[in-house]
N, C-alpha and C positions, 0 to 999 in steps of 0.2 A: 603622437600617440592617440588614440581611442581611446574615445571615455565611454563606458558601460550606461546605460537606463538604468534606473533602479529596477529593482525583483516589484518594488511598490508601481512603479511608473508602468513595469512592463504588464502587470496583474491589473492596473485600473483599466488601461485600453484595451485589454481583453474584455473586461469586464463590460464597459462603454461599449463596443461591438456587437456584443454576445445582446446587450440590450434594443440595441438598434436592429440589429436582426429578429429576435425576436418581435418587437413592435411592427415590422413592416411585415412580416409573416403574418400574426394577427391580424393587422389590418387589412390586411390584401386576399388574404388565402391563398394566393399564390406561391409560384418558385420563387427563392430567390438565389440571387449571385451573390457571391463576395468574391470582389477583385484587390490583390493587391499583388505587392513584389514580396517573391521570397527568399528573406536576406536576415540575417543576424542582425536585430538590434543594435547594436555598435553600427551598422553601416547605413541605417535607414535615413540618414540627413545627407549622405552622395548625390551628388549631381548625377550619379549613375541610376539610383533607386526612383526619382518622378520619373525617368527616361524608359524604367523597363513599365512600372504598372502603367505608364499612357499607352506602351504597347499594346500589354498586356488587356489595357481596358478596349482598346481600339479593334482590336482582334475580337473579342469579346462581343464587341456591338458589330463585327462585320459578318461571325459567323450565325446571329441572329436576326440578320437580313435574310441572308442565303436562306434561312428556312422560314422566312417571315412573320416571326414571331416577335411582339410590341414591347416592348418596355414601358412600364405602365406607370411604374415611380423609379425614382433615383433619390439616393441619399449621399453627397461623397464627401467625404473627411480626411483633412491633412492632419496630423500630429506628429510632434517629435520622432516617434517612432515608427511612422510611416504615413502614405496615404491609403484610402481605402474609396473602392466603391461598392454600392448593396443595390441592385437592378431588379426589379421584379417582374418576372416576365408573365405576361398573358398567355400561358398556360397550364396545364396539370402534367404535363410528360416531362417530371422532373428527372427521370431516368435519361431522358434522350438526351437534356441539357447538360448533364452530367457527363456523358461521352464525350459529347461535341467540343464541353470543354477542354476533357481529357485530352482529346487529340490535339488543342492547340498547349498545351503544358510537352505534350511528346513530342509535336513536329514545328513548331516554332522553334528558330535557333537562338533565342531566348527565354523558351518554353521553360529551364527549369529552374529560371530563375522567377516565376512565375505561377501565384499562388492562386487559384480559381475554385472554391469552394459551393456547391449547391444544396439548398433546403430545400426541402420539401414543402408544398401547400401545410403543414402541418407545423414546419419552423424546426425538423429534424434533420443533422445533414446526412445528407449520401454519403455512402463507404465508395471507395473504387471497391470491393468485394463485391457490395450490395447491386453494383451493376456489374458483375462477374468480370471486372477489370484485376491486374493485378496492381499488388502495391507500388505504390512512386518509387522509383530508384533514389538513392543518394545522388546530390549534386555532381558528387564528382567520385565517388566509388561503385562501384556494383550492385554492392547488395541494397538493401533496401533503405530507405530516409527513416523509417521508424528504427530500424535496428541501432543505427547511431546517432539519434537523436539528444542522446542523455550523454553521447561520450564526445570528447572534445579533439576529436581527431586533427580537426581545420584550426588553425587560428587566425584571425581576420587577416592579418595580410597575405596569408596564404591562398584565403577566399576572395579578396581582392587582385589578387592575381588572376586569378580561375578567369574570376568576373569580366576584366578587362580584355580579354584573350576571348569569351565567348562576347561582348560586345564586338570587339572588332570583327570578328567571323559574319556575326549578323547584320554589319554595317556595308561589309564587302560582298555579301550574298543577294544584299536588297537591287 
């Protein structure tokens, strides 16, 4: 059985984050990333969850070769409830970085399990709106991840299934 973070545990690494981001905004003035896996807190200690955000960081740092843009600090942190990375890129076209993300969240076949967040020079993040993107879909229904966010449609071993089924997909496509 799954044992839950606490609402305390889950709100301090928020909190921890939200700080760390902020600090390297301020100090940089630049973009930043946050990379990590997107997964229910009950699932973030899987052997599956370091497997997707190494992807997901690795993709991350290969689509900003392809437009040759530096990464100028890194910050990356393991916790209970996940790992994370904070990349700051040398430049001000935080709109661009935002797409580019976007596209690998859509066309990686582990894209949605795959959480790629960008700030602005200013430490504000980007909407998919604010770059006239539409909202992220649900994991694994249609409509949109915000719309069922609050409601408990999944319950992990349901999501654990999902998970395992698009692992393998992406395993046999590489």
């Amino acid at each position: 059985m799954l044992t839950s973070p606490t609402l305390i545990n889950s709100y301090e690494y928020k909190q921890d984050r939200i700080h760390r981001q902020k600090r390297l905004s301020a100090k940089y003035q630049k973009p930043v990333i946050l990379v990590s896996a997107y997964l229910p807190n009950e699932l973030a200690e899987k052997d599956y969850a370091n497997q997707i955000f190494t992807d997901a960081l690795g993709h991350v740092e290969t689509e900003l070769k392809k437009v040759q843009w530096k990464c100028i600090a890194r910050h990356r942190t393991h916790h209970k409830l996940g790992s994370d990375a904070m990349l700051v890129i040398d430049t001000h076209d935080a709109k661009l970085i935002k797409k580019i993300m976007m596209k690998i969240e859509h066309e990686h076949p582990l894209g949605k399990l795959m959480n790629i967040d960008v700030y602005n020079s200013f430490g504000q993040a980007l909407s998919r709106a604010s770059c006239n993107m539409p909202p992220r879909k649900h994991m694994f229904r249609k409509s949109t991840a915000l719309f069922h966010s609050n409601e408990n449609y999944f319950e992990c071993d349901e999501i654990e299934k999902q998970i395992t089924v698009m692992m393998d997909r992406a395993t046999t496509s590489a």
